[in-house]
MDTraj code that builds the backbone (N, CA, C; nanometers):
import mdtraj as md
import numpy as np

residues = "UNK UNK UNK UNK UNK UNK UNK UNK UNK UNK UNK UNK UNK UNK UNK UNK UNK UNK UNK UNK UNK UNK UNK UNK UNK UNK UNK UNK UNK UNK UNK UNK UNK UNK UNK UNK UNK UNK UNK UNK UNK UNK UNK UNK UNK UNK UNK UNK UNK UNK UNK UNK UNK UNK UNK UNK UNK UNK UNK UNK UNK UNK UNK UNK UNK UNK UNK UNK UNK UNK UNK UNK UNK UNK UNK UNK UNK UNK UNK UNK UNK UNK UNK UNK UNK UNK UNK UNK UNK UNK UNK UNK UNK UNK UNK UNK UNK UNK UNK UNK UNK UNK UNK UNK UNK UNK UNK UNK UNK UNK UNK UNK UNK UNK UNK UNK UNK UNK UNK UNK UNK UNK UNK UNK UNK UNK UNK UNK UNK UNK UNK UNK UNK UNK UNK UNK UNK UNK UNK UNK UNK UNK UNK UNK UNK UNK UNK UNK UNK UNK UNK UNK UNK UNK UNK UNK UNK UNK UNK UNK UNK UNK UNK UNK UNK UNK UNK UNK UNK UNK UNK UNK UNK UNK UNK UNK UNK UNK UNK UNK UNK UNK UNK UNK UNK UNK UNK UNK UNK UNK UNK UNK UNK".split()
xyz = np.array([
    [10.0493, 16.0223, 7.3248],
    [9.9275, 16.0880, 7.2853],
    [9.8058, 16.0097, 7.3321],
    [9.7842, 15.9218, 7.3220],
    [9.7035, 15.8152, 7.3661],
    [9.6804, 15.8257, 7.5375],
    [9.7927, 15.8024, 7.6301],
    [9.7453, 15.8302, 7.7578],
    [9.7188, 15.9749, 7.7704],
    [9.7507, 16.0596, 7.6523],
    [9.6525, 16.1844, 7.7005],
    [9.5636, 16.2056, 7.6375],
    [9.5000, 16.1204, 7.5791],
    [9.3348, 16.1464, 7.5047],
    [9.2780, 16.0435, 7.6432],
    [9.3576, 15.9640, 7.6796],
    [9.2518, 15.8775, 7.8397],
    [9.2811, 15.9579, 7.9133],
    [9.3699, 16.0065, 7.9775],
    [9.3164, 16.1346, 8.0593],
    [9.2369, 16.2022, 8.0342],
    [9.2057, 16.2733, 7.9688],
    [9.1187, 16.3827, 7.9180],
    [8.9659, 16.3170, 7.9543],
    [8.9900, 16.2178, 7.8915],
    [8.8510, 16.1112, 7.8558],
    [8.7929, 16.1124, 8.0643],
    [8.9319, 16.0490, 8.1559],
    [8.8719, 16.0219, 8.2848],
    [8.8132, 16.1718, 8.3600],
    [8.9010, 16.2389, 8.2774],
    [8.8949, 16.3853, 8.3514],
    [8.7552, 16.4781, 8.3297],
    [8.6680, 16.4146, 8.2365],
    [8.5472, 16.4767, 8.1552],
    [8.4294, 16.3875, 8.2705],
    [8.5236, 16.2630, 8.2510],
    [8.3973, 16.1510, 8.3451],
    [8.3675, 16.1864, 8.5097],
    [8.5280, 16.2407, 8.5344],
    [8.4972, 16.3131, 8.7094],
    [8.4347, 16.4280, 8.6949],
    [8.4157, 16.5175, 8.5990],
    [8.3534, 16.6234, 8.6063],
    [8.2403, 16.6332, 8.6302],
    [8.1994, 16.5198, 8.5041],
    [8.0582, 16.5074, 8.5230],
    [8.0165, 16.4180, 8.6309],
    [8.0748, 16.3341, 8.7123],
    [8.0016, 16.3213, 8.8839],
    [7.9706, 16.4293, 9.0026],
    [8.0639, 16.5526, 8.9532],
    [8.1062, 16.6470, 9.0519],
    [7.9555, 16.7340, 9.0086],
    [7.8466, 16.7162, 8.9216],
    [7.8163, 16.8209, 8.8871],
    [7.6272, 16.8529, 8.9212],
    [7.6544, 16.7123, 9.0107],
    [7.5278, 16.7305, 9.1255],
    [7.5527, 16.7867, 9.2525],
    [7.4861, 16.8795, 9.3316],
    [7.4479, 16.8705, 9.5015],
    [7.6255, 16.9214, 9.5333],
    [7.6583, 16.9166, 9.6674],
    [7.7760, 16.8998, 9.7442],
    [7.8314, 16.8062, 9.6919],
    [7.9555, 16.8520, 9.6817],
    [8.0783, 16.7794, 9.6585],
    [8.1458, 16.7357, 9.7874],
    [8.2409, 16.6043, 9.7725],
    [8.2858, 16.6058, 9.8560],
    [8.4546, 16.5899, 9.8097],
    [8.5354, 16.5671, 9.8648],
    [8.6653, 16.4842, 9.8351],
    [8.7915, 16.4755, 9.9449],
    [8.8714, 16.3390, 9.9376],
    [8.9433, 16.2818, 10.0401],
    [9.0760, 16.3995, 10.0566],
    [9.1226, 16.4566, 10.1235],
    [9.2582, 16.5488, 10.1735],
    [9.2850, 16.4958, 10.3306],
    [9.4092, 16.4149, 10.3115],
    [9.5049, 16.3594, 10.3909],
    [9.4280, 16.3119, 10.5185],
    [9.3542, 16.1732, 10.4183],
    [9.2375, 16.1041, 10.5399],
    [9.1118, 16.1385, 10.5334],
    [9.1053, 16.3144, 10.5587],
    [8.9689, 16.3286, 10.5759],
    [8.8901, 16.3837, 10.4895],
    [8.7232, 16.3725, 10.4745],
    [8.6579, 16.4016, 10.4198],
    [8.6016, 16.5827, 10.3938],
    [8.6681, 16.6466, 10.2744],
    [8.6404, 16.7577, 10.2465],
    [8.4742, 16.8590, 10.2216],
    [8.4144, 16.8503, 10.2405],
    [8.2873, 16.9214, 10.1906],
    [8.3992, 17.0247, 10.0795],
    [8.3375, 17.0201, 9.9805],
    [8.4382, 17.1177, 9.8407],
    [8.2867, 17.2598, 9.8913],
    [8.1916, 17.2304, 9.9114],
    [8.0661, 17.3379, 9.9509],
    [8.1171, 17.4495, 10.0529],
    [8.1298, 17.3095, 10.1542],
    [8.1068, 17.3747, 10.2445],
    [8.2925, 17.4298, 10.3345],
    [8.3611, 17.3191, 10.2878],
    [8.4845, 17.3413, 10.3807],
    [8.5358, 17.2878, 10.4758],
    [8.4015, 17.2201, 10.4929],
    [8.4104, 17.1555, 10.6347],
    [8.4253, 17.0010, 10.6026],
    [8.4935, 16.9145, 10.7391],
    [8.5914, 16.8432, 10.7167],
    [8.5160, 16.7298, 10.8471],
    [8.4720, 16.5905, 10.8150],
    [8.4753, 16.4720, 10.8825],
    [8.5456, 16.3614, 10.8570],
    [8.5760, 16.2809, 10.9410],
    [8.6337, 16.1517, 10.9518],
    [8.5852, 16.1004, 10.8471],
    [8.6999, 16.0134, 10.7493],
    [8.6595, 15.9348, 10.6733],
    [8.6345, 15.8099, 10.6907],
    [8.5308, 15.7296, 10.6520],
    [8.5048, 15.5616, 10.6715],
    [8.6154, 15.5017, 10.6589],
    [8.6129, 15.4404, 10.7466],
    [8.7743, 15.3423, 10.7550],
    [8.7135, 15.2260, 10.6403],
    [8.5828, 15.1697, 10.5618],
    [8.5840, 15.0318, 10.4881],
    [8.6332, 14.9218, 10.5056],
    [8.6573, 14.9757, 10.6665],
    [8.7054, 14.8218, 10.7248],
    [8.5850, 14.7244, 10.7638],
    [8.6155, 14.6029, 10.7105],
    [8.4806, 14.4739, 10.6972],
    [8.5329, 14.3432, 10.7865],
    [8.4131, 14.3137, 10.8606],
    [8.4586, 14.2137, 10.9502],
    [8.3892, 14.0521, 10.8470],
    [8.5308, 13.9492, 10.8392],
    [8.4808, 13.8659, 10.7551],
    [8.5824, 13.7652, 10.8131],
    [8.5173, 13.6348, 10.7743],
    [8.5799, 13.5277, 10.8094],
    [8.6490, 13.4785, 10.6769],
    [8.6443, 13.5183, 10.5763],
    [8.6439, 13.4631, 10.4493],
    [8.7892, 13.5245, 10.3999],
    [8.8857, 13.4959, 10.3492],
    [9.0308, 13.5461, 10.3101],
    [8.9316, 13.6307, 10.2166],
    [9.0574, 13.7582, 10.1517],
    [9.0233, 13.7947, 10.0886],
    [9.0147, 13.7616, 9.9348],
    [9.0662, 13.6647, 9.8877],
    [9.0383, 13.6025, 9.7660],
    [8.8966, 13.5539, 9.7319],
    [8.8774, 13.4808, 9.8118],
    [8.7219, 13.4201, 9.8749],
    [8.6284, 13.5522, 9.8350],
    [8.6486, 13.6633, 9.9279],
    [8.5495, 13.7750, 9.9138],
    [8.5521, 13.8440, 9.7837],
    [8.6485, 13.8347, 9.7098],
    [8.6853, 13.9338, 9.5846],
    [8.5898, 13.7984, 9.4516],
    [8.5913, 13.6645, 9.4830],
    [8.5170, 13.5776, 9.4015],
    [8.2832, 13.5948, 9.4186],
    [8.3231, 13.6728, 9.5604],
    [8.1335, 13.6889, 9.5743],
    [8.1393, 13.8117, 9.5249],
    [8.2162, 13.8865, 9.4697],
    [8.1763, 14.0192, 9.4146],
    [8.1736, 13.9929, 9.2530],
    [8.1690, 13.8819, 9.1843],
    [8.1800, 13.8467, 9.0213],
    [8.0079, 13.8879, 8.9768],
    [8.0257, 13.9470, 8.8578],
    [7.8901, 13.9319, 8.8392],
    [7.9008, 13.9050, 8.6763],
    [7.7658, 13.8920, 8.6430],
    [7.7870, 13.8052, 8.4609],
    [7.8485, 13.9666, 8.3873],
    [7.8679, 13.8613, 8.2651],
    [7.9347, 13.9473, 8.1491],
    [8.0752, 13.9291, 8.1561],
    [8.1566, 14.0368, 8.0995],
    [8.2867, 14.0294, 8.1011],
    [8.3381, 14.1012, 8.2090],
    [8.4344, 14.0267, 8.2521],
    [8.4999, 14.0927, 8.3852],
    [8.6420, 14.1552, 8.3762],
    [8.6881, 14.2115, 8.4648],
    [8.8265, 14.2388, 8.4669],
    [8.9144, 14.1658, 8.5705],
    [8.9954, 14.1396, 8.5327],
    [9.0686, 14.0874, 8.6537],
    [9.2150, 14.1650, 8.6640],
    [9.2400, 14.1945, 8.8535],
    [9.3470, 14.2641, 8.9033],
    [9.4288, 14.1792, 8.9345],
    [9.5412, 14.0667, 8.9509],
    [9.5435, 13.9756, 8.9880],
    [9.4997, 13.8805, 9.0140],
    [9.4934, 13.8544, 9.1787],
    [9.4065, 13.7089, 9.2272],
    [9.2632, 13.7500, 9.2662],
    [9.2361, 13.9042, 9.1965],
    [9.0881, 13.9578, 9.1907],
    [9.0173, 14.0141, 9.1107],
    [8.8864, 13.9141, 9.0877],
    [8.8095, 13.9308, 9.0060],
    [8.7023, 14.0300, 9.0250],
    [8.6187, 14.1028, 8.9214],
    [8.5744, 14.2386, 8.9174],
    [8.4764, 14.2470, 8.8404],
    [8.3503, 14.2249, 8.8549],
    [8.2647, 14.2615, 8.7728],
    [8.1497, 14.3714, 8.7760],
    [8.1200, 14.4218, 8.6630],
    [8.0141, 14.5619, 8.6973],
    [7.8815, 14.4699, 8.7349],
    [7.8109, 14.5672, 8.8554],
    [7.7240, 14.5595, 8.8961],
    [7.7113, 14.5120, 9.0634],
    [7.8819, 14.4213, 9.0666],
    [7.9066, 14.3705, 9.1967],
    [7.8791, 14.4604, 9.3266],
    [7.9289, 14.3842, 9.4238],
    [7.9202, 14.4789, 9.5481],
    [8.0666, 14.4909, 9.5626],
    [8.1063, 14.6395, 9.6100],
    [8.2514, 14.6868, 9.5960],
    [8.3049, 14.6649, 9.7317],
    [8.1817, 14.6627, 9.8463],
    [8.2812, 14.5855, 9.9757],
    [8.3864, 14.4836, 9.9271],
    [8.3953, 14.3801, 9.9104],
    [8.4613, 14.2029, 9.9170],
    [8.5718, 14.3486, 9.8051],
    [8.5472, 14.3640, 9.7425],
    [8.6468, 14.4163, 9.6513],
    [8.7624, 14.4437, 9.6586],
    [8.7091, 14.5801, 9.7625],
    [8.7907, 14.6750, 9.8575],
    [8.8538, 14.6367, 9.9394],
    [8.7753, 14.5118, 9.9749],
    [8.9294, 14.4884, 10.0532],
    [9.0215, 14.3443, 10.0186],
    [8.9613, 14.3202, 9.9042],
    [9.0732, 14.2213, 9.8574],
    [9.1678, 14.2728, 9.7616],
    [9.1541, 14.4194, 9.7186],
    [9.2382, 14.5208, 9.6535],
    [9.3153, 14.5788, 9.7323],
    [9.2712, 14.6041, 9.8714],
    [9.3423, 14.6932, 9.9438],
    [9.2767, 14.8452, 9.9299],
    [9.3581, 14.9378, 10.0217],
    [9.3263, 15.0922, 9.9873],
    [9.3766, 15.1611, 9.8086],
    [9.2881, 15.2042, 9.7811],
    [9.3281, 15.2759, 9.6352],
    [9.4286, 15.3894, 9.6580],
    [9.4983, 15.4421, 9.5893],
    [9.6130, 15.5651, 9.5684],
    [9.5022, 15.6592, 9.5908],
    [9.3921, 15.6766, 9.5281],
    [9.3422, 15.7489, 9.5818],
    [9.1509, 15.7492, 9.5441],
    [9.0749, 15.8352, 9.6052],
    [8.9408, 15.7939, 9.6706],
    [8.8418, 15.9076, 9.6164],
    [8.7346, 15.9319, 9.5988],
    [8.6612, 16.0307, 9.5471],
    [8.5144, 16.0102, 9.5703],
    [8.4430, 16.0966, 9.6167],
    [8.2852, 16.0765, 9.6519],
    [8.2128, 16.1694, 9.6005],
    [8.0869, 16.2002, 9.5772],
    [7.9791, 16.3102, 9.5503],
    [7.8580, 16.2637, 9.5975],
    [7.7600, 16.3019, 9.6033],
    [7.6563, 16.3027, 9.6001],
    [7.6220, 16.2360, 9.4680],
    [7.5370, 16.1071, 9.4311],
    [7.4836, 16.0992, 9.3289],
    [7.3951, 16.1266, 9.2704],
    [7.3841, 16.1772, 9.1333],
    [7.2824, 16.2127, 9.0643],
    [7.1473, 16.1311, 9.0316],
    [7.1096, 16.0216, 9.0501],
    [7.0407, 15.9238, 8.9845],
    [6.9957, 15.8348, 9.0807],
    [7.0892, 15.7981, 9.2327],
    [7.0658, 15.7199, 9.3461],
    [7.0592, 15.8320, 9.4425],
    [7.0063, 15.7452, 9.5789],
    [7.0214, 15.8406, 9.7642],
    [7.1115, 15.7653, 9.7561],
    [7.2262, 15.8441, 9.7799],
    [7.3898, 15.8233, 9.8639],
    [7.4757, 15.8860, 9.8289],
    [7.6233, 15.8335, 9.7682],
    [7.6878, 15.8701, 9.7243],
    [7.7738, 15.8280, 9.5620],
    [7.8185, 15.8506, 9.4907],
    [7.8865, 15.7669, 9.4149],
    [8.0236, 15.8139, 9.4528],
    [8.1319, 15.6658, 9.4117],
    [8.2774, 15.6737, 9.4871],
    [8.3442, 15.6275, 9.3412],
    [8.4608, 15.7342, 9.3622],
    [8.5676, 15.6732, 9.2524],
    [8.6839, 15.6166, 9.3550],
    [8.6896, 15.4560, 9.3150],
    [8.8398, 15.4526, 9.3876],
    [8.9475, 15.3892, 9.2427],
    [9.0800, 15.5098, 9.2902],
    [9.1769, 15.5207, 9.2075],
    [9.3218, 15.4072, 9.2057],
    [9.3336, 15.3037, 9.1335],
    [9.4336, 15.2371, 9.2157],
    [9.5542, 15.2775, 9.0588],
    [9.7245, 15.2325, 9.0722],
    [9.7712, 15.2680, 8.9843],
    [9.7431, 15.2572, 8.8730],
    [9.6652, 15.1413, 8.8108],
    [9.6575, 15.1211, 8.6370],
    [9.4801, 15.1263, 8.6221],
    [9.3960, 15.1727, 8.7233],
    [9.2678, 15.1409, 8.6479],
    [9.1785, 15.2051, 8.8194],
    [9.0550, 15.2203, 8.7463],
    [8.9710, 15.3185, 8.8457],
    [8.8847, 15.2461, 8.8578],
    [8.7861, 15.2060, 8.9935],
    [8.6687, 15.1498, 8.9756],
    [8.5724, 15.2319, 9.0732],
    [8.4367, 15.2806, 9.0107],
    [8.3498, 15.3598, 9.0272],
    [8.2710, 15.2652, 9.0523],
    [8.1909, 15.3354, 9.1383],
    [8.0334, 15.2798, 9.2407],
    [7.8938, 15.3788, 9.2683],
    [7.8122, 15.3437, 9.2586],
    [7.6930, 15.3520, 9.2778],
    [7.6318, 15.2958, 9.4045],
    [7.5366, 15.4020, 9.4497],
    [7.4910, 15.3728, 9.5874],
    [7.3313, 15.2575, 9.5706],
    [7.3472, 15.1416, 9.6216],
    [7.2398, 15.0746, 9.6044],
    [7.1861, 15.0012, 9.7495],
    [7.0444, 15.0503, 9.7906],
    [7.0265, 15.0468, 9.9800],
    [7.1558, 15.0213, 10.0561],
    [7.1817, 14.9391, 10.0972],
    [7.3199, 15.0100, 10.1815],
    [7.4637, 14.9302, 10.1366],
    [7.4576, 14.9297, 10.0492],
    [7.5670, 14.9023, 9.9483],
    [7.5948, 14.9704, 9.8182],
    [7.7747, 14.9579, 9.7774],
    [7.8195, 15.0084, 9.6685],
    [7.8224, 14.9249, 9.5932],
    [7.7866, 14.9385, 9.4583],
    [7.7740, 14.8475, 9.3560],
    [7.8698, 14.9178, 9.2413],
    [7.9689, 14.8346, 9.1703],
    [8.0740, 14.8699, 9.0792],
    [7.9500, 14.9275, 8.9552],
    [7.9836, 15.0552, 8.8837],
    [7.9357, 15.0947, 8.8216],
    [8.0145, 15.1054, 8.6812],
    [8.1201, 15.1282, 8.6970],
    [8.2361, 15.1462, 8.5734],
    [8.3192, 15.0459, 8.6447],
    [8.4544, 15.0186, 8.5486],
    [8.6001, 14.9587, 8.5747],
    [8.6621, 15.0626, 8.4224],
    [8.7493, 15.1197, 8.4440],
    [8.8100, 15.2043, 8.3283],
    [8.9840, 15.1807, 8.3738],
    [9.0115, 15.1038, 8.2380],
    [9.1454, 15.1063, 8.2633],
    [9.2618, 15.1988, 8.2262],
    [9.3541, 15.2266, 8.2732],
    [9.3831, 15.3521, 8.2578],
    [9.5267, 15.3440, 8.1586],
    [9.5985, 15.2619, 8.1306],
    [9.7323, 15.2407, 8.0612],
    [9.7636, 15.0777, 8.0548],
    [9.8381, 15.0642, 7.9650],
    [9.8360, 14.8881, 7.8830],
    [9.9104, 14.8195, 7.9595],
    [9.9201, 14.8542, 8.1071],
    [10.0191, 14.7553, 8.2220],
    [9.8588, 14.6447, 8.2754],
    [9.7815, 14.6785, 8.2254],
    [9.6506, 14.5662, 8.2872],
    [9.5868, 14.5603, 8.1377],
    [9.4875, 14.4179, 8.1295],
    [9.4148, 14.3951, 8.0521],
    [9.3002, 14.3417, 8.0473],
    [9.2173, 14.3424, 7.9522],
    [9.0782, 14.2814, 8.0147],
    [9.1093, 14.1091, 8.0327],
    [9.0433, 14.0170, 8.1063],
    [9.0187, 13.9077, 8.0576],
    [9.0502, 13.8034, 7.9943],
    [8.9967, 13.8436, 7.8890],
    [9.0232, 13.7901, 7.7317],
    [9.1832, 13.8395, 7.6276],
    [9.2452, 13.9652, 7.7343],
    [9.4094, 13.9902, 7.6835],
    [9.3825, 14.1342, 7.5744],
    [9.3092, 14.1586, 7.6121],
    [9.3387, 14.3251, 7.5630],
    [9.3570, 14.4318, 7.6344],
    [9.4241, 14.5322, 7.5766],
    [9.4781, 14.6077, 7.6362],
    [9.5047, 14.7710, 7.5682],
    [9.5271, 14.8863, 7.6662],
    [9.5348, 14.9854, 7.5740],
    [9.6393, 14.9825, 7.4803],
    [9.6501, 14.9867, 7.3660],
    [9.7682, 15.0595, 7.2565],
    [9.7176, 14.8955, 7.1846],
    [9.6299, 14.8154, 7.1924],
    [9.6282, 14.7049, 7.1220],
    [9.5319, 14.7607, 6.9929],
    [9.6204, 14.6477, 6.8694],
    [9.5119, 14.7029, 6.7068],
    [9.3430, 14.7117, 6.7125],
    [9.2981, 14.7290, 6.6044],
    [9.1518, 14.6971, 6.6294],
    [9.1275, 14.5437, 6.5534],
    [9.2285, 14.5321, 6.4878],
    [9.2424, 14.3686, 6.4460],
    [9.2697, 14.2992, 6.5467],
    [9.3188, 14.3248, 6.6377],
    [9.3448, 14.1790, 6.7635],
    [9.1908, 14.2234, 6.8136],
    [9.1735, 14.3582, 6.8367],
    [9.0348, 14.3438, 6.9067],
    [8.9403, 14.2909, 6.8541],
    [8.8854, 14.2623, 6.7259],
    [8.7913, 14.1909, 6.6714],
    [8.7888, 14.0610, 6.6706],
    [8.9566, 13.9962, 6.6463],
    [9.0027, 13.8505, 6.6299],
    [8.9488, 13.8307, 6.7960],
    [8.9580, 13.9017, 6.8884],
    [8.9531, 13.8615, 7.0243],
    [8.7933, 13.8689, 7.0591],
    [8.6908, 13.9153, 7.0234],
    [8.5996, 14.0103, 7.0627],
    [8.4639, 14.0144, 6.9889],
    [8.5270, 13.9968, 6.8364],
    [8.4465, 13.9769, 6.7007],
    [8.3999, 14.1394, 6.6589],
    [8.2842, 14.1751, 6.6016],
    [8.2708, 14.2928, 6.5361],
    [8.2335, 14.4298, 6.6141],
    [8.1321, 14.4090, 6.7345],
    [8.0930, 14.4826, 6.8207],
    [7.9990, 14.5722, 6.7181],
    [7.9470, 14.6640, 6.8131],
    [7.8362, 14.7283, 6.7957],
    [7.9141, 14.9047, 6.8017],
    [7.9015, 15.0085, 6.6823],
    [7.9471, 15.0821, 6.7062],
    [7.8355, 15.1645, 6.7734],
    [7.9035, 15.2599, 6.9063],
    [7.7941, 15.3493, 6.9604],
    [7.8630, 15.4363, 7.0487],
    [7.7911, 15.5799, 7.0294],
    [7.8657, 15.6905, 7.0528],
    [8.0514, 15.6740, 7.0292],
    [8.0567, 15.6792, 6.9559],
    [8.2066, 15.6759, 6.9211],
    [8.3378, 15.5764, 6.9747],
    [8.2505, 15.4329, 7.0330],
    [8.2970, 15.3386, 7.0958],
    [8.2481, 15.2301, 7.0104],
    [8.3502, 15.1559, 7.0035],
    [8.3373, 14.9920, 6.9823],
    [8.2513, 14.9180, 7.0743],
    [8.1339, 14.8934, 7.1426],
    [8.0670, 14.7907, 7.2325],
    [8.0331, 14.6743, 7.2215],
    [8.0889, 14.5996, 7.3145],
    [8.0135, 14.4535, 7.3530],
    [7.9703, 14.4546, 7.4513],
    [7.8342, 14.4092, 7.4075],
    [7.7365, 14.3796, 7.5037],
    [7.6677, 14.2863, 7.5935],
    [7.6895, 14.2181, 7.7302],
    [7.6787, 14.0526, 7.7632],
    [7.6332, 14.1037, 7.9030],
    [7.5217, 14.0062, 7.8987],
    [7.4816, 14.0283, 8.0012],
    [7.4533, 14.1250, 8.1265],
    [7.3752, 14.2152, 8.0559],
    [7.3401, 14.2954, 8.0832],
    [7.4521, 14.4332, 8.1893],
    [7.5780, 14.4145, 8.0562],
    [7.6658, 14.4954, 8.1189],
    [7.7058, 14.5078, 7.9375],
    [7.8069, 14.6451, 7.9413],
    [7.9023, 14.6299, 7.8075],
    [8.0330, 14.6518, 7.8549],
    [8.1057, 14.6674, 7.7282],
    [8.2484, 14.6406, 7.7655],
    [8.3005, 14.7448, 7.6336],
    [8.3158, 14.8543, 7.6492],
    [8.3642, 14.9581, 7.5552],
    [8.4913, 15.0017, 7.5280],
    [8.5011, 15.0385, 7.4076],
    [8.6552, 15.0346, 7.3755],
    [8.6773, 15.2165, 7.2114],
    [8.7284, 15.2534, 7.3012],
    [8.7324, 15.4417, 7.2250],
    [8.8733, 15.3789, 7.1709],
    [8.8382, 15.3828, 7.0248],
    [8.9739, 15.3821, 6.8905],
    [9.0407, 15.5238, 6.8640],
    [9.1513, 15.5190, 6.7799],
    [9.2550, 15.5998, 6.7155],
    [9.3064, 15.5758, 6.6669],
    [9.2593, 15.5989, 6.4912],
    [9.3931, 15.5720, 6.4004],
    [9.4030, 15.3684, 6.4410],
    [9.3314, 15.3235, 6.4153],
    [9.3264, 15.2123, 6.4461],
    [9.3458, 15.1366, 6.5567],
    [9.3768, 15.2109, 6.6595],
    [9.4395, 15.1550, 6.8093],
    [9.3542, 15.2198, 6.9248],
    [9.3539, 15.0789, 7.0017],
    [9.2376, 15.1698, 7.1661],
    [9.3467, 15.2432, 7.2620],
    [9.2623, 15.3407, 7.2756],
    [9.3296, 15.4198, 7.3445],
    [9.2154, 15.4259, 7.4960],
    [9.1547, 15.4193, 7.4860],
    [9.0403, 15.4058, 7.6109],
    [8.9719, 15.2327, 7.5877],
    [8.9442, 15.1916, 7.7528],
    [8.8835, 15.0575, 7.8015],
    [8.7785, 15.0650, 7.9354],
    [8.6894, 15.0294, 7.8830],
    [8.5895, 15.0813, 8.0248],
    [8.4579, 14.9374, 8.0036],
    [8.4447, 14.8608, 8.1248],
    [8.3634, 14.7869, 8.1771],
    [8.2308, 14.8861, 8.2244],
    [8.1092, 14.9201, 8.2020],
    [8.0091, 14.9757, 8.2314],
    [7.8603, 14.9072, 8.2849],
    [7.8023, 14.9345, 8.4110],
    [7.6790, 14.8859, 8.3878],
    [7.5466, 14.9313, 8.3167],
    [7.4878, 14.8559, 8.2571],
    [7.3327, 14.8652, 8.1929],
    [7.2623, 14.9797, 8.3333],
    [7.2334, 14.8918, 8.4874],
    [7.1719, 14.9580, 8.5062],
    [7.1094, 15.0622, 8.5700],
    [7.2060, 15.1902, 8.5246],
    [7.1970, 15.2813, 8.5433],
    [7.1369, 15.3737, 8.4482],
])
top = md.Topology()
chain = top.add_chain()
for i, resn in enumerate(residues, 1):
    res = top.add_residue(resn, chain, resSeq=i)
    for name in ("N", "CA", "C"):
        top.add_atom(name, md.element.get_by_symbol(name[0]), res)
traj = md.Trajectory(xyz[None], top)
């Protein structure tokens, strides 16, 4: 029940990106116009760097609480180049037109967690991290299906708002949607948007 109240939850959040201007979305490589029909080459996000990719995934940290994918670290507000490619390609990829910036905003989908971007002059900047099922955790060792007692012992009291538990650091939060005492939703967000 729980991974289907976070579905629901991611499925409300793509809606509402889709619901400015032209749409776009990825079908086998290439770039869909959902408008129009019509179909271009997708950006390969291939980055020329001297730096391993561990190296590049450490200049994308930014303050507050982060997530970490392994040997890569993730913070909202970062730049999602070094990211992308110290993650690799996502399962799967998503663009629109953004509502709020000139460009685009991008969902990229990898198996346990989604990280969304914002267009900022000619860079993507992580806008969300939403994790999607309790095979990843934040940080600090939480995770979905965890009590709201480990989350406080871990976390302390938070701030309730819109129907989320929030902590707030540095000018990012770190939100957490309960049930019946247990998180069922985890989402890293930036302030500034």
């Amino acid at each position: 029940m729980c991974k289907k109240t976070a579905a629901i939850i991611l499925t409300a959040g793509l809606l509402a990106l889709t619901g400015c201007g032209d749409s776009e979305k990825v079908i086998d490589g290439n770039i869909e116009n959902v408008t129009t029909g019509s179909r271009s080459e997708e950006p390969t996000g291939e980055m020329e760097s001297s730096q391993a990719p561990e190296q590049q995934a450490e200049t994308a940290v930014s303050k507050g609480y982060v997530f970490e994918a392994g040997a890569v670290t993730v913070g909202v507000d970062a730049d999602m180049a070094p990211v992308l490619q110290a993650l690799g390609d996502p399962a799967s990829y998503f663009e629109a037109a953004s509502c709020a910036f000139e460009g685009l905003d991008k969902i990229y989908t990898y198996s346990s967690f989604e990280i969304d971007t914002y267009p900022q002059q000619d860079r993507d900047l992580v806008s969300a991290i939403i994790l999607k099922d309790d095979s990843v955790t934040t940080a600090e060792g939480i995770c979905i299906g965890d009590s709201l007692e480990k989350l406080q012992e871990t976390y302390g009291d938070g701030v309730q708002e819109n129907g989320m538990l929030v902590y707030e650091k540095d000018g990012m939060k770190l939100c957490f949607i309960l049930q019946d005492d247990n998180i069922i939703s985890i989402e890293y967000r930036s302030t500034a948007l």
